[in-house]
PDBQT receptor file of N, H, CA, C and O in Angstrom, charges set to zero:
ATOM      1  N   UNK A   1     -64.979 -22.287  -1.819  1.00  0.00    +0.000 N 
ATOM      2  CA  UNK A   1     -63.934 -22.524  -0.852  1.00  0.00    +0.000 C 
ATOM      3  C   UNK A   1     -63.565 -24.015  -0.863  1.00  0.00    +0.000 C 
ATOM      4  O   UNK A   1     -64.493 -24.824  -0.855  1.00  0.00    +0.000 OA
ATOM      5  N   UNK A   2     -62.090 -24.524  -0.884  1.00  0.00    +0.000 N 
ATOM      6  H   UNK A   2     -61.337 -23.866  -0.891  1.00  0.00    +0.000 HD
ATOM      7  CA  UNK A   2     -61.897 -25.781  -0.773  1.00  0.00    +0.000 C 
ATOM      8  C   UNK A   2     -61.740 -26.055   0.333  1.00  0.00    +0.000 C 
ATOM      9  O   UNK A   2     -61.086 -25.330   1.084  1.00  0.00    +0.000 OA
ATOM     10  N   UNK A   3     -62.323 -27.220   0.730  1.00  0.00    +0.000 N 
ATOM     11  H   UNK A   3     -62.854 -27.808   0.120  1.00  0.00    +0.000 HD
ATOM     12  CA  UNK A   3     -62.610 -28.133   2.044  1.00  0.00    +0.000 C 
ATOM     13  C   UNK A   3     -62.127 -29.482   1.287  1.00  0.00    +0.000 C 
ATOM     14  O   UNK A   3     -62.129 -29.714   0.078  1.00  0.00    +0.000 OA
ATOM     15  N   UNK A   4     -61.635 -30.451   2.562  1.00  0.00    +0.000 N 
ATOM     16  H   UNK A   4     -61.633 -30.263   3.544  1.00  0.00    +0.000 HD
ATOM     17  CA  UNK A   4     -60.821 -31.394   2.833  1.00  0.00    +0.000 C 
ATOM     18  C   UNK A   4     -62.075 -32.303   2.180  1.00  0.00    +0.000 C 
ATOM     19  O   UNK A   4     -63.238 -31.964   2.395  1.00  0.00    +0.000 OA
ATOM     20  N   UNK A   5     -61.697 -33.686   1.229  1.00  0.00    +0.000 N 
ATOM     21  H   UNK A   5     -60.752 -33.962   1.054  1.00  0.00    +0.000 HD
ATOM     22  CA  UNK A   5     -63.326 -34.570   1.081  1.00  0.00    +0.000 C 
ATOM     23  C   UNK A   5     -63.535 -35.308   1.916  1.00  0.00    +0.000 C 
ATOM     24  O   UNK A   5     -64.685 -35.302   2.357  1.00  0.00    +0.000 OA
ATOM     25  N   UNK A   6     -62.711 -36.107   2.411  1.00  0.00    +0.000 N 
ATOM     26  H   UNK A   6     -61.777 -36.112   2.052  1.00  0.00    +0.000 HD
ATOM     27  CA  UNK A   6     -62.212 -36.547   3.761  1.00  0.00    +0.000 C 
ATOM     28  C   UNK A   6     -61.681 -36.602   5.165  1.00  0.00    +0.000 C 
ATOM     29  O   UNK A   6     -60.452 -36.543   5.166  1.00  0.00    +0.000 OA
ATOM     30  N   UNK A   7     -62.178 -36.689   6.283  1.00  0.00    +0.000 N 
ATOM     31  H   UNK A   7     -63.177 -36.737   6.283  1.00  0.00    +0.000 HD
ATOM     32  CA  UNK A   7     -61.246 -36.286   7.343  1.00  0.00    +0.000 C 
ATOM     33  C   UNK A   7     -59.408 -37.333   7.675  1.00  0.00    +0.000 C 
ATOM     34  O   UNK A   7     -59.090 -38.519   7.587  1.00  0.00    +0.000 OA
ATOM     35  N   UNK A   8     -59.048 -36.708   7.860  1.00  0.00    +0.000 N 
ATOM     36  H   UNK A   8     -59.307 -35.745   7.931  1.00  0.00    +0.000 HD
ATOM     37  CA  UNK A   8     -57.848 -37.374   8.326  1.00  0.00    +0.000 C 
ATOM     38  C   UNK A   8     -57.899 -38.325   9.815  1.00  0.00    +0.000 C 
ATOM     39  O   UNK A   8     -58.454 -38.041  10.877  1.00  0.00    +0.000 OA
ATOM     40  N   UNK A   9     -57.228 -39.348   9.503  1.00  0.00    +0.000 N 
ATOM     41  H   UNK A   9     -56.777 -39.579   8.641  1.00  0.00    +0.000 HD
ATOM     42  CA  UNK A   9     -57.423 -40.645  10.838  1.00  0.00    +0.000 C 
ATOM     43  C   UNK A   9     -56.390 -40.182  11.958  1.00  0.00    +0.000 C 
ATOM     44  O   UNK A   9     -55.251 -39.825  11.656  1.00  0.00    +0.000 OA
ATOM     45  N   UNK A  10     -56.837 -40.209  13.217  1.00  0.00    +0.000 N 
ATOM     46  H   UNK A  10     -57.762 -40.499  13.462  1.00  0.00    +0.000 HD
ATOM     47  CA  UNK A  10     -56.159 -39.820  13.945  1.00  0.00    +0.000 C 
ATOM     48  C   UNK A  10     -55.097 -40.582  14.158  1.00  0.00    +0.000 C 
ATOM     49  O   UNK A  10     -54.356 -40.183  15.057  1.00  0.00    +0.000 OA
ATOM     50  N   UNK A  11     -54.738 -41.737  13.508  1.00  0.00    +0.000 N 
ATOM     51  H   UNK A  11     -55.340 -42.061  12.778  1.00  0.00    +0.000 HD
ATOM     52  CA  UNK A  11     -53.544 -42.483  13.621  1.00  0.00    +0.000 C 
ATOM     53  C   UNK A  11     -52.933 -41.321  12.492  1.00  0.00    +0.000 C 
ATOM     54  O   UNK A  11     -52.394 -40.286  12.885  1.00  0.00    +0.000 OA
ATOM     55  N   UNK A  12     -53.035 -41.525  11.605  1.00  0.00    +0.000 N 
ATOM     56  H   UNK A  12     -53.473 -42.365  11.286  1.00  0.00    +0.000 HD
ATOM     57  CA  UNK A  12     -52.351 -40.568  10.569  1.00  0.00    +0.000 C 
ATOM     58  C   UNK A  12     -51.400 -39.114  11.423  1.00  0.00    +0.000 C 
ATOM     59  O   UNK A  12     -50.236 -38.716  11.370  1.00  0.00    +0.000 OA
ATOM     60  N   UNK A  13     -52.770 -38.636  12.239  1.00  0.00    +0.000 N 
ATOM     61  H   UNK A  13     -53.715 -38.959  12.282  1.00  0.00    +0.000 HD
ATOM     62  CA  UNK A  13     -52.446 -37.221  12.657  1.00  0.00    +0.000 C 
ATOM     63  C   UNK A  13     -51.604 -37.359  13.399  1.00  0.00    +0.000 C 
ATOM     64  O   UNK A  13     -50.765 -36.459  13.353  1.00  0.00    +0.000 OA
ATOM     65  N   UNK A  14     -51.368 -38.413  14.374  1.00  0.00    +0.000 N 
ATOM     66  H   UNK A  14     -52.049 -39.144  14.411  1.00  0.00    +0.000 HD
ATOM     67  CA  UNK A  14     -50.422 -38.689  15.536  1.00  0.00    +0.000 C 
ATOM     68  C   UNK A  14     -49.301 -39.270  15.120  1.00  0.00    +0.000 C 
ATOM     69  O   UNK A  14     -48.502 -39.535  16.018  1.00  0.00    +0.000 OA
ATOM     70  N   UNK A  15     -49.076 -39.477  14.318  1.00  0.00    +0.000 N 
ATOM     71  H   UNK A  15     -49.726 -39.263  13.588  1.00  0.00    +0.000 HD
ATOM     72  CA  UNK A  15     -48.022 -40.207  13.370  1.00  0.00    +0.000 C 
ATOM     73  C   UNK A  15     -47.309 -38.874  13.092  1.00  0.00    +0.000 C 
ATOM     74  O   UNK A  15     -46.335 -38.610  13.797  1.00  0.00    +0.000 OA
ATOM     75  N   UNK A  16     -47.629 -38.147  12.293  1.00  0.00    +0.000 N 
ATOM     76  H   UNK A  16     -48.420 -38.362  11.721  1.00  0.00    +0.000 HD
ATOM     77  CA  UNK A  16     -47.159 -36.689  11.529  1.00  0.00    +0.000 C 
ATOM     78  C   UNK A  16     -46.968 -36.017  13.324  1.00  0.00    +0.000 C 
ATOM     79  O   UNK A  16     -45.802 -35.769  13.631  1.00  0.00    +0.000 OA
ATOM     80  N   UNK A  17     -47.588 -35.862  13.951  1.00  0.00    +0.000 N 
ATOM     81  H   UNK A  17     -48.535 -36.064  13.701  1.00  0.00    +0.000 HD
ATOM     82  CA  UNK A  17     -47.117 -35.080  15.174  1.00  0.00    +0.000 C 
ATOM     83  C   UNK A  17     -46.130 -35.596  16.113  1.00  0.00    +0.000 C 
ATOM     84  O   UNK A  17     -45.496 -34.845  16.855  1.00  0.00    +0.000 OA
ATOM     85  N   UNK A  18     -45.913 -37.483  16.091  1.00  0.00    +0.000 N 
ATOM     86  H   UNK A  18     -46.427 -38.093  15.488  1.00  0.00    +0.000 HD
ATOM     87  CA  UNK A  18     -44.757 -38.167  16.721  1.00  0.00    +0.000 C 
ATOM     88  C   UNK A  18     -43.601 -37.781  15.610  1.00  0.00    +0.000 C 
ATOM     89  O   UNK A  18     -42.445 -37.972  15.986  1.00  0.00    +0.000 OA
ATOM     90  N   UNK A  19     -43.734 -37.414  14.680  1.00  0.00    +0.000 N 
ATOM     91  H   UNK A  19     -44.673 -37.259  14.374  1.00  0.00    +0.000 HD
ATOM     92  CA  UNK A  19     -42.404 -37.024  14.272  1.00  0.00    +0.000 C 
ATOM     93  C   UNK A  19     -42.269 -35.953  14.083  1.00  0.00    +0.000 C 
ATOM     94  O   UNK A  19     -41.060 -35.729  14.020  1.00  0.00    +0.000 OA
ATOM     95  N   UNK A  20     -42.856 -35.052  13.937  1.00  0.00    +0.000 N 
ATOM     96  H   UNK A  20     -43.838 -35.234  13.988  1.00  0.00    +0.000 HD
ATOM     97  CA  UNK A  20     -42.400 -33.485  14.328  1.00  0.00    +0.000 C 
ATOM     98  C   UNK A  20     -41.838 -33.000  15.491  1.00  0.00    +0.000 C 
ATOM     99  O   UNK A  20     -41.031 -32.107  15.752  1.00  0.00    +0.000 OA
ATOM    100  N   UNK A  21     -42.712 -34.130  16.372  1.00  0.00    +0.000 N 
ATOM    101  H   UNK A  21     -43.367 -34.855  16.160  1.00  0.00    +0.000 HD
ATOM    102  CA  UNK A  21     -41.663 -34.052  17.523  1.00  0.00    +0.000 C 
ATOM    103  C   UNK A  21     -40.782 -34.392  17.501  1.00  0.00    +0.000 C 
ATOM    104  O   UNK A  21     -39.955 -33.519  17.767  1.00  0.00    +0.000 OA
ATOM    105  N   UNK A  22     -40.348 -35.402  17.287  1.00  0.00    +0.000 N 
ATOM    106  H   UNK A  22     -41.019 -36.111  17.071  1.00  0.00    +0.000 HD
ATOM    107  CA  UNK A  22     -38.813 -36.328  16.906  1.00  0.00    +0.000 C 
ATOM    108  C   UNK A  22     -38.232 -35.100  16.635  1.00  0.00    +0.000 C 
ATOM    109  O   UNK A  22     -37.887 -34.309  17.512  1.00  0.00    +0.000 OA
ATOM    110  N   UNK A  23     -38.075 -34.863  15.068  1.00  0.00    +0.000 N 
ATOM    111  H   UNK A  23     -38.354 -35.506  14.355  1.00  0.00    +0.000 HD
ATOM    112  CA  UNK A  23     -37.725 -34.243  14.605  1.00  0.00    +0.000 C 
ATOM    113  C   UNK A  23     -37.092 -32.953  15.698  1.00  0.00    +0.000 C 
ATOM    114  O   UNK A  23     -35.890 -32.687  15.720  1.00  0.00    +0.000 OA
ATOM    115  N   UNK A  24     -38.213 -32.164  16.654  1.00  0.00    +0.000 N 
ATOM    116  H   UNK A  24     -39.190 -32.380  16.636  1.00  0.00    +0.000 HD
ATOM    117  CA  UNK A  24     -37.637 -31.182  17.037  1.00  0.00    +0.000 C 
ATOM    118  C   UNK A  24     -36.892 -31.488  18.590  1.00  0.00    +0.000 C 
ATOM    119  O   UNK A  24     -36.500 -30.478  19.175  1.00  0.00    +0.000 OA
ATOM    120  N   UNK A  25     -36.683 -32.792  19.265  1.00  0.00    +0.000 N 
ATOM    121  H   UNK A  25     -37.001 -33.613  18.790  1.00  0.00    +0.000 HD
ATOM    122  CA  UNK A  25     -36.218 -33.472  19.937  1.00  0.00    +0.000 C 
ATOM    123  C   UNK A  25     -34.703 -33.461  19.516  1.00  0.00    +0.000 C 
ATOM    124  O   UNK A  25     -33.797 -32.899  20.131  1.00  0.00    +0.000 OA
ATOM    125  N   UNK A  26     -34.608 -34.096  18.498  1.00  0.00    +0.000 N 
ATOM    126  H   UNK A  26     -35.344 -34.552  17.998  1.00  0.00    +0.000 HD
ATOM    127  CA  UNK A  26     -33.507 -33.947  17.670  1.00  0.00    +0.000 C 
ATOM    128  C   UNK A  26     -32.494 -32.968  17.497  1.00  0.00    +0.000 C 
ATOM    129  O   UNK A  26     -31.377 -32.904  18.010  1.00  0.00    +0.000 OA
ATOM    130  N   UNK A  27     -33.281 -31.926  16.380  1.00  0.00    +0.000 N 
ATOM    131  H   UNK A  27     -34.189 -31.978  15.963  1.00  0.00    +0.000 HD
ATOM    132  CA  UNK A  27     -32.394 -30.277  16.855  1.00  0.00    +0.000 C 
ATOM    133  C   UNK A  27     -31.830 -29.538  18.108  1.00  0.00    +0.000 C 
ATOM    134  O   UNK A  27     -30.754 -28.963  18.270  1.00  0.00    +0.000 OA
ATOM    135  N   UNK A  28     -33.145 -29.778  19.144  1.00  0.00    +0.000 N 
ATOM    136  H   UNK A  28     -34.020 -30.245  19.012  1.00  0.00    +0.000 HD
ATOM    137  CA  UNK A  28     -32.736 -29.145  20.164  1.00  0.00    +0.000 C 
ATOM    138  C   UNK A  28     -31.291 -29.681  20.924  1.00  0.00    +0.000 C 
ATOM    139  O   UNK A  28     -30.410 -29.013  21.465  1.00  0.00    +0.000 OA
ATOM    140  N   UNK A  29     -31.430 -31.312  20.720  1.00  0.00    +0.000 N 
ATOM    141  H   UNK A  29     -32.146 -31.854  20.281  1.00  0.00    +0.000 HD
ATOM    142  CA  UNK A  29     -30.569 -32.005  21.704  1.00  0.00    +0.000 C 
ATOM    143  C   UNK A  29     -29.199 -31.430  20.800  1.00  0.00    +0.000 C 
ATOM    144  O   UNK A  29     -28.342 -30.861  21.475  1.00  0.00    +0.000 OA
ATOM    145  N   UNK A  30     -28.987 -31.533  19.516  1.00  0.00    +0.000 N 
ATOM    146  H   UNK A  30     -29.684 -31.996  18.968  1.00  0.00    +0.000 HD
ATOM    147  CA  UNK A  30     -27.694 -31.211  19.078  1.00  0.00    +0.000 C 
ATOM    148  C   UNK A  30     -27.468 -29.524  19.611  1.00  0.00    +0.000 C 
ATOM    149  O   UNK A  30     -26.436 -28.927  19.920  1.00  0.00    +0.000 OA
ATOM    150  N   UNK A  31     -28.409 -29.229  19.580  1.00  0.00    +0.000 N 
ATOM    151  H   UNK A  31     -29.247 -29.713  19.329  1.00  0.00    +0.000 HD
ATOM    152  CA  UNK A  31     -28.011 -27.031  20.075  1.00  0.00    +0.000 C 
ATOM    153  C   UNK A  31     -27.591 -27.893  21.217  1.00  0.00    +0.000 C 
ATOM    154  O   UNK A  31     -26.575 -28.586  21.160  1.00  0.00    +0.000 OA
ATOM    155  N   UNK A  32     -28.337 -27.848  22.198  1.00  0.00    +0.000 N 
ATOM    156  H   UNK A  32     -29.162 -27.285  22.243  1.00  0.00    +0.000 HD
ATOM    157  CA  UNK A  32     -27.751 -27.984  23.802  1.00  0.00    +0.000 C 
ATOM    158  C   UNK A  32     -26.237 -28.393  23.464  1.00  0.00    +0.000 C 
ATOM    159  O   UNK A  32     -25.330 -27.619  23.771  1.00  0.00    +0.000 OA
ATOM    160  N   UNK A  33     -25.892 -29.977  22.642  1.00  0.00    +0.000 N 
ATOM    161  H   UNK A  33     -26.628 -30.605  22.393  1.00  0.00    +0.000 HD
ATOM    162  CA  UNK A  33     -24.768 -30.240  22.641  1.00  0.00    +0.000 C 
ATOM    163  C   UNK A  33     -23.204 -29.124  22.433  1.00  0.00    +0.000 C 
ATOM    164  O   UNK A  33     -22.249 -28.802  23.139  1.00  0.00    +0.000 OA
ATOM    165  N   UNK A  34     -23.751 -28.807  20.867  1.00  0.00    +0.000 N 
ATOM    166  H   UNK A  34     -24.528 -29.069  20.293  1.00  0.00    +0.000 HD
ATOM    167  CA  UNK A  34     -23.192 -27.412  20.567  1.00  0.00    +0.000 C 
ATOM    168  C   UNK A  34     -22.782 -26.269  21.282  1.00  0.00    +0.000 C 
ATOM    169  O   UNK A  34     -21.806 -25.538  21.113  1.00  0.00    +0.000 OA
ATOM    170  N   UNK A  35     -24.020 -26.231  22.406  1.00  0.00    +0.000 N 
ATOM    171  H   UNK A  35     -24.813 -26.825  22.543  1.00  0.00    +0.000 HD
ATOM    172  CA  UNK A  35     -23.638 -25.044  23.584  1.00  0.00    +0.000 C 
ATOM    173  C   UNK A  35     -23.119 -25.322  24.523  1.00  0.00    +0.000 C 
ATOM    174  O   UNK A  35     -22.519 -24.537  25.256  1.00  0.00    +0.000 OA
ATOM    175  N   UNK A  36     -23.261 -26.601  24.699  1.00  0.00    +0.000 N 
ATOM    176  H   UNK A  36     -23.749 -27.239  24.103  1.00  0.00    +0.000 HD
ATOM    177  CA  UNK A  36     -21.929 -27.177  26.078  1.00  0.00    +0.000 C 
ATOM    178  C   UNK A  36     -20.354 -26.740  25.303  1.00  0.00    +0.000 C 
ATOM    179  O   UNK A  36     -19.444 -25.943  25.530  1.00  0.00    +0.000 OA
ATOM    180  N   UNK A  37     -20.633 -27.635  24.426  1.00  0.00    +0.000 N 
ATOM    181  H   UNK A  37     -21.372 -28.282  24.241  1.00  0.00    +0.000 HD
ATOM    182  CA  UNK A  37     -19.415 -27.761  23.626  1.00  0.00    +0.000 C 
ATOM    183  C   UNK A  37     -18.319 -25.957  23.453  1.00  0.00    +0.000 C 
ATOM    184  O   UNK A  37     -17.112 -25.768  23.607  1.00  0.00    +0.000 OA
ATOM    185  N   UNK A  38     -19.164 -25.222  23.179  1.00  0.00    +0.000 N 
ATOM    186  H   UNK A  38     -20.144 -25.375  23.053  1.00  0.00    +0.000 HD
ATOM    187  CA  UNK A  38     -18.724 -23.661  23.035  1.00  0.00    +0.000 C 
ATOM    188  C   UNK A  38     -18.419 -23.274  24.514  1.00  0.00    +0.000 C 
ATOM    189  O   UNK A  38     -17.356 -22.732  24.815  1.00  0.00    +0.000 OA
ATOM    190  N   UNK A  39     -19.462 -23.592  25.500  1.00  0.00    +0.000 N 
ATOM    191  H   UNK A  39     -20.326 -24.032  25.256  1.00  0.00    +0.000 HD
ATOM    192  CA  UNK A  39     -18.798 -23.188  26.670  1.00  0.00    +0.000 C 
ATOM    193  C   UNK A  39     -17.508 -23.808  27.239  1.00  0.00    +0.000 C 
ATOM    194  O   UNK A  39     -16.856 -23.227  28.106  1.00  0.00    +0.000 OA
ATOM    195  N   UNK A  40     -17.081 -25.260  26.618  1.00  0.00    +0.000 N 
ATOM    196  H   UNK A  40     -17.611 -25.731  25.913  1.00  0.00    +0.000 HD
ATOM    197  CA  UNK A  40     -16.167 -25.764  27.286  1.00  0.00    +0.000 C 
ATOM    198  C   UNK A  40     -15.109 -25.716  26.776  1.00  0.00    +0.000 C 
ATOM    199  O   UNK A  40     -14.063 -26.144  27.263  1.00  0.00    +0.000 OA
ATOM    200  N   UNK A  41     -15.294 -25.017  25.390  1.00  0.00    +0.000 N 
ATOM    201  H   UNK A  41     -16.144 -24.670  24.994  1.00  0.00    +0.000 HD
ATOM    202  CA  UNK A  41     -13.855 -24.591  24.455  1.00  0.00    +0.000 C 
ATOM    203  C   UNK A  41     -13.540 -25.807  23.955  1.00  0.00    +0.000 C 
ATOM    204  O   UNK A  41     -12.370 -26.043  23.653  1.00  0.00    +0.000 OA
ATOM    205  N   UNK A  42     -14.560 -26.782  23.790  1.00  0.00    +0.000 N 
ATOM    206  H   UNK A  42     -15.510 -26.590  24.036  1.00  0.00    +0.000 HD
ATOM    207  CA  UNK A  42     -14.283 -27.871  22.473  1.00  0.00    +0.000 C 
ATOM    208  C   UNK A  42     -14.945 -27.659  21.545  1.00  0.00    +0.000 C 
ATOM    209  O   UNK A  42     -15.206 -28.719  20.974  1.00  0.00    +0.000 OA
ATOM    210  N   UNK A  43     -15.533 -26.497  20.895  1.00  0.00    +0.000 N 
ATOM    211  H   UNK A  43     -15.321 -25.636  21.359  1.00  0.00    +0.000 HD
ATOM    212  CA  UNK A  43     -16.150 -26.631  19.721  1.00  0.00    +0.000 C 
ATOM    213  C   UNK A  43     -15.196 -26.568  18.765  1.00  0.00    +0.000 C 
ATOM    214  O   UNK A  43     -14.205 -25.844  18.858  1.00  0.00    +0.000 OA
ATOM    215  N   UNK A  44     -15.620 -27.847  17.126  1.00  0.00    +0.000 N 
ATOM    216  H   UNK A  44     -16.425 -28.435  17.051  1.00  0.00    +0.000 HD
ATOM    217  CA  UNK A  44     -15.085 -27.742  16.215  1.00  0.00    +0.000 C 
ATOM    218  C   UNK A  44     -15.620 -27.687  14.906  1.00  0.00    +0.000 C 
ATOM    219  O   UNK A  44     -15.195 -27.888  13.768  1.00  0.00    +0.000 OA
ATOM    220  N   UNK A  45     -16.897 -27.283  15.533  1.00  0.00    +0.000 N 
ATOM    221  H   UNK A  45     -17.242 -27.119  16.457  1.00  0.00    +0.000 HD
ATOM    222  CA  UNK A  45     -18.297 -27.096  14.402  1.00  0.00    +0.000 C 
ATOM    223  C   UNK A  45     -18.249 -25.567  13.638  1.00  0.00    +0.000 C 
ATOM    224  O   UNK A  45     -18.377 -25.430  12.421  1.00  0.00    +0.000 OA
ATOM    225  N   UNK A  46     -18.138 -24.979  14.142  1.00  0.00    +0.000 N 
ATOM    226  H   UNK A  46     -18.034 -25.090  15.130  1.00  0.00    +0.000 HD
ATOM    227  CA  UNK A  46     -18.126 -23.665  13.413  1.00  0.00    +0.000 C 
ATOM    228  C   UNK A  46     -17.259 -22.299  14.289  1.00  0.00    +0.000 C 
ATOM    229  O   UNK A  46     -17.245 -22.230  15.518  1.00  0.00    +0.000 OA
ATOM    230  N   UNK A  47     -16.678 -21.436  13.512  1.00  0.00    +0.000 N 
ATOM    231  H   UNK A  47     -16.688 -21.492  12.514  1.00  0.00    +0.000 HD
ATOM    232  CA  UNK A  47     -15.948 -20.741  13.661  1.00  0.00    +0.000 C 
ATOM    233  C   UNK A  47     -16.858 -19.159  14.377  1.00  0.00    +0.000 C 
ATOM    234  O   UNK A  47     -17.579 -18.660  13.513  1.00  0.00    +0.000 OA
ATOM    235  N   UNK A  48     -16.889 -18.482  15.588  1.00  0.00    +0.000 N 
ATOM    236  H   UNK A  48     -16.303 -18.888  16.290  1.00  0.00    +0.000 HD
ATOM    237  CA  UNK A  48     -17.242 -17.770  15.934  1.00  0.00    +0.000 C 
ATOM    238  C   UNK A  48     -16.267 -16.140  16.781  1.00  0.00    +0.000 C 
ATOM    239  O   UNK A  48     -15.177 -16.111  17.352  1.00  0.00    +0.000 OA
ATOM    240  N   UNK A  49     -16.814 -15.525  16.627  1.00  0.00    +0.000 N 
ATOM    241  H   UNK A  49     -17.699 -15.549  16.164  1.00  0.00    +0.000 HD
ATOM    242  CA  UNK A  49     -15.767 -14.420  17.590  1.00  0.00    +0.000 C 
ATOM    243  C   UNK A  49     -15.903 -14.243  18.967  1.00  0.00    +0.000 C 
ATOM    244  O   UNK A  49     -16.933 -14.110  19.628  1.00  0.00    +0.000 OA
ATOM    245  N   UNK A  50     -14.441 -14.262  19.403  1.00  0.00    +0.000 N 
ATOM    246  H   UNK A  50     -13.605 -14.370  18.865  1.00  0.00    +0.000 HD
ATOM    247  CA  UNK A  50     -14.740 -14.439  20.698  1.00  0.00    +0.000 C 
ATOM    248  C   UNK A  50     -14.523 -12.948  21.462  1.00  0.00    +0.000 C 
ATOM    249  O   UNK A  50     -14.824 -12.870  22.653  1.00  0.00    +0.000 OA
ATOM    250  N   UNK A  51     -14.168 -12.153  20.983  1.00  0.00    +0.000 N 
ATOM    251  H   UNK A  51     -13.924 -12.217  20.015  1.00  0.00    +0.000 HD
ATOM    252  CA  UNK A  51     -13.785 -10.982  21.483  1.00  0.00    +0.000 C 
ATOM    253  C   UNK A  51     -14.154  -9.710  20.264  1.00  0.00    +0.000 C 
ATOM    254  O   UNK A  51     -13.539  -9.592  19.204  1.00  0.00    +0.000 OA
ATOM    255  N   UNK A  52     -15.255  -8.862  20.697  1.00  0.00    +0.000 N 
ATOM    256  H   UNK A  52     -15.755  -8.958  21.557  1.00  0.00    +0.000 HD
ATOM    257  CA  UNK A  52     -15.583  -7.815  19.994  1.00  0.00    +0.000 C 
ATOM    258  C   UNK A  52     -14.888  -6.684  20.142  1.00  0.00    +0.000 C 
ATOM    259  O   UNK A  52     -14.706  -6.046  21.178  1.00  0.00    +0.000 OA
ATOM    260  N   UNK A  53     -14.431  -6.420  18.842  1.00  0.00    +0.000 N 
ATOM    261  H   UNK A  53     -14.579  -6.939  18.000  1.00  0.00    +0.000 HD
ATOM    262  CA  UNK A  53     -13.436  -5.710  19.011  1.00  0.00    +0.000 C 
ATOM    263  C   UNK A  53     -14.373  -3.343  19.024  1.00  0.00    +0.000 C 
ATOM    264  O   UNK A  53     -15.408  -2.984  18.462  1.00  0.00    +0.000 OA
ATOM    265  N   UNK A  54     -13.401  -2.463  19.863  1.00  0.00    +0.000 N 
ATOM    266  H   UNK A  54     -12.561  -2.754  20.320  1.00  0.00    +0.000 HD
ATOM    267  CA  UNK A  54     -14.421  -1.435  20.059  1.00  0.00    +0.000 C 
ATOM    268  C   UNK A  54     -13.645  -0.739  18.929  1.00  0.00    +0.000 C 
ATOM    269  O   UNK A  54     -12.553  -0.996  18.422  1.00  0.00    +0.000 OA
ATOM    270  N   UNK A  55     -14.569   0.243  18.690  1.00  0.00    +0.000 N 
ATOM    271  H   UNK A  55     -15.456   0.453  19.101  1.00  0.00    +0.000 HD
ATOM    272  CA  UNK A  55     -13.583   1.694  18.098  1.00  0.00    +0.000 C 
ATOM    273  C   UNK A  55     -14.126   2.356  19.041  1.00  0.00    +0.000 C 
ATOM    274  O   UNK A  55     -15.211   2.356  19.624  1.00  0.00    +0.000 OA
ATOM    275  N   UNK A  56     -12.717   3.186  19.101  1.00  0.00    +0.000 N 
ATOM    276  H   UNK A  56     -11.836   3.187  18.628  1.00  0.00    +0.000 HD
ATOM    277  CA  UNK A  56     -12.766   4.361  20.635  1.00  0.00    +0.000 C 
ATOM    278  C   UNK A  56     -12.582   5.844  19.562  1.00  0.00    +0.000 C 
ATOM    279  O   UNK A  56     -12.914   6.985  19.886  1.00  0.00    +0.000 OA
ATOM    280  N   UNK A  57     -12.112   5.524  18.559  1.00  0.00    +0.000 N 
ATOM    281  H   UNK A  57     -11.843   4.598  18.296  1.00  0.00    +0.000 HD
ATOM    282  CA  UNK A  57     -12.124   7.193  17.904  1.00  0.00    +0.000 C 
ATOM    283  C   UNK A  57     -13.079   7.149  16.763  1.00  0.00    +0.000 C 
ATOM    284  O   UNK A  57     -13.224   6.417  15.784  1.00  0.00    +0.000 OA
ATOM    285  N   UNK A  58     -13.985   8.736  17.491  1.00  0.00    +0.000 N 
ATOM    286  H   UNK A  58     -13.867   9.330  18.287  1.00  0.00    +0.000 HD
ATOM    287  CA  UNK A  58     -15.295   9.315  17.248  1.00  0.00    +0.000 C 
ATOM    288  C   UNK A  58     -14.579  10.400  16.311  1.00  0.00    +0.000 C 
ATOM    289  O   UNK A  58     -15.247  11.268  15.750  1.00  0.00    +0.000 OA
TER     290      UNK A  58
């Protein structure tokens, strides 16, 4: 079985986990933006449907 030869420094580890967070700090804040943006009828990011259309004949 392979095992690590070394342990990893917890500066290292907290480093890699301050930016994963970043990182997902990041994404989220642009969604939220994105979803204001769609609710307020300024989106110009991507093209979506706004009205589903039915079929009524079975």
């Amino acid at each position: 079985m392979a095992v690590p030869k070394k342990r990893t420094s917890k500066s290292k580890s907290r480093s890699r986990r301050a930016k994963w967070k970043e990182k997902a700090t990041h994404a989220s804040t642009k969604a939220i933006s994105l979803g204001k943006s769609i609710l307020n009828g300024q989106n110009k990011s991507f093209i979506y449907a706004t009205r589903i259309e039915q079929d009524t004949s079975v």
